[in-house]
N, C-alpha and C positions, 0 to 999 in steps of 0.2 A: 654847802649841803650836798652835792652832787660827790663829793668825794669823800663825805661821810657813807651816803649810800654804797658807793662802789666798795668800799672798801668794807663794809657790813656782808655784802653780796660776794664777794671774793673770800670772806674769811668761811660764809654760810659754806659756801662751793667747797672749799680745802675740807672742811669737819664732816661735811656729804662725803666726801670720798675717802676719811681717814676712817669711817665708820665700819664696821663690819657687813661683811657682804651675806645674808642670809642663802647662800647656797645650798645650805643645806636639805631645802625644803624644795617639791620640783610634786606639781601634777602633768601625769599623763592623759589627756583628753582623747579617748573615742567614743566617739558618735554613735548610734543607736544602727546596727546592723538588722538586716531586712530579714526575718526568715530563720531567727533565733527565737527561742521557748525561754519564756520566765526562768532563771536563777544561771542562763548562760551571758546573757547579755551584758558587757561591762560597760558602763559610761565613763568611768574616769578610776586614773587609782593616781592617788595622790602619795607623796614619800617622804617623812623626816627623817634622815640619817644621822642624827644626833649622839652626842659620844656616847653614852653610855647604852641607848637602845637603837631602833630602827621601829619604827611608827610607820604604821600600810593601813590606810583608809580605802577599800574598794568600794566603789558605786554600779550600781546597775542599772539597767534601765526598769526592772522587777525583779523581785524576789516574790516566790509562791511558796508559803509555809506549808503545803500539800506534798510538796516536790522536794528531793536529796537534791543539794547544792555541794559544790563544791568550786575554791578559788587555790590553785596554787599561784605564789611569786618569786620567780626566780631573782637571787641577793648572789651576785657576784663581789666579795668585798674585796678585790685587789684582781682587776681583767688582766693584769701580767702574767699571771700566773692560771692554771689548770681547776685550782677548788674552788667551787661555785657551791652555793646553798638552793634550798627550796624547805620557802612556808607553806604549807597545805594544811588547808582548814576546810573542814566537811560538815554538813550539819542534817540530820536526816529529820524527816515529820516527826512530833511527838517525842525529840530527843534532844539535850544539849548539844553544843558544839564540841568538835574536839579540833584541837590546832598542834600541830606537831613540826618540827625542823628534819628535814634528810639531808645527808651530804650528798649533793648529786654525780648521779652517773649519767656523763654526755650530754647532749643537749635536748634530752627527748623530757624532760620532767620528771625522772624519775629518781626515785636514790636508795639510799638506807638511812632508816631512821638512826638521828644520834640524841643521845641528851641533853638536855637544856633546858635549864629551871630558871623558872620566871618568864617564860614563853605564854603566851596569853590570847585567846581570840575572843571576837564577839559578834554574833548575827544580828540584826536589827531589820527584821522584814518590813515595820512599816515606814520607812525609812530608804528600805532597799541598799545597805551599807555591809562589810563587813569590816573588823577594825581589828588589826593584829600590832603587838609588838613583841621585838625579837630581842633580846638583850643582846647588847657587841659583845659578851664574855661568850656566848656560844661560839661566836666565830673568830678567826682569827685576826690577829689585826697586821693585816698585811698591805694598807696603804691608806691617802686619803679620800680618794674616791671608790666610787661603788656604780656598780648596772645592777637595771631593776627592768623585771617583765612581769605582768602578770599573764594569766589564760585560767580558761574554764576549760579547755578540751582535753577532754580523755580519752586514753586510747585514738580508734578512727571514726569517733563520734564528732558531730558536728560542733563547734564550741565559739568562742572568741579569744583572742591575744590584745594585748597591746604593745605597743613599740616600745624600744628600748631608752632606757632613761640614764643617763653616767651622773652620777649628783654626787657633792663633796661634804664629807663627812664634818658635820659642826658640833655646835652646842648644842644641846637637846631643849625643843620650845613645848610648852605645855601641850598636852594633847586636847 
């Protein structure tokens, strides 16, 4: 009986690790900062870089439907190389959201906007969430892994960031 078990437990073990590794999926956790105004504060942005899109869940610690929000996420899809993206999604009182792709210039958040259909956001104040996906056909596909930041700060206004995340590019999991 003992070397039934072991050997049940040994095969379990091999299938555990023949399995697919979900890497592709990576929250970034920060904490609730001292001395931030509703729609700056980020509590988490979480990442599916799945092959066909890129899925950005941001959290807050508030969102105030009174208040212009805005989240950009910096999407480096190949750190070897110089192109780097940014999603920026703005929502202002009494307006829909708009969500747009730049090709960045430098590391300041900035860019120009490029085209990209099928590009998609959503605010959810009671909630306190924004939810974007980016299609991979907007970017290029220059490798498996990718870096991801978000921030609220604009310009030399007060804001929050979060650290940087390298996540490896999978299969795409339901959002």
């Amino acid at each position: 009986m003992n070397r039934l078990a072991t050997t049940t437990v040994a095969a379990l073990a091999v299938f555990a690790l023949a399995a697919p590794a979900r890497a592709d999926t990576s929250v970034i956790v920060d904490g609730p900062d001292e001395g931030l105004t509703p729609n700056l504060d980020i509590r988490l942005l979480k990442i599916n870089n799945g092959e066909s899109s890129v899925s950005l869940r941001l959290e807050f610690e508030e969102l105030d439907p009174e208040k212009r929000a805005r989240a950009k996420i910096l999407i480096d899809p190949a750190p070897k190389d110089a192109t780097q993206y940014i999603v920026e999604s703005v929502k202002r009182p009494g307006a829909a959201g708009d969500t747009w792709l730049l090709l960045a210039l430098g590391m300041e958040f900035d860019g120009t906007p490029i085209e990209c259909d099928g590009i998609h956001g959503a605010w959810d104040y009671d909630r306190a969430l924004v939810k974007v996906r980016v299609p991979q056909s907007c970017m290029p596909e220059n490798g498996r892994f990718a870096k991801f930041k978000a921030t609220t700060t604009y310009g030399n206004r007060l804001g929050d960031w979060t650290d940087f995340a390298r996540i490896r590019k999978g299969s795409s999991l339901p959002a």
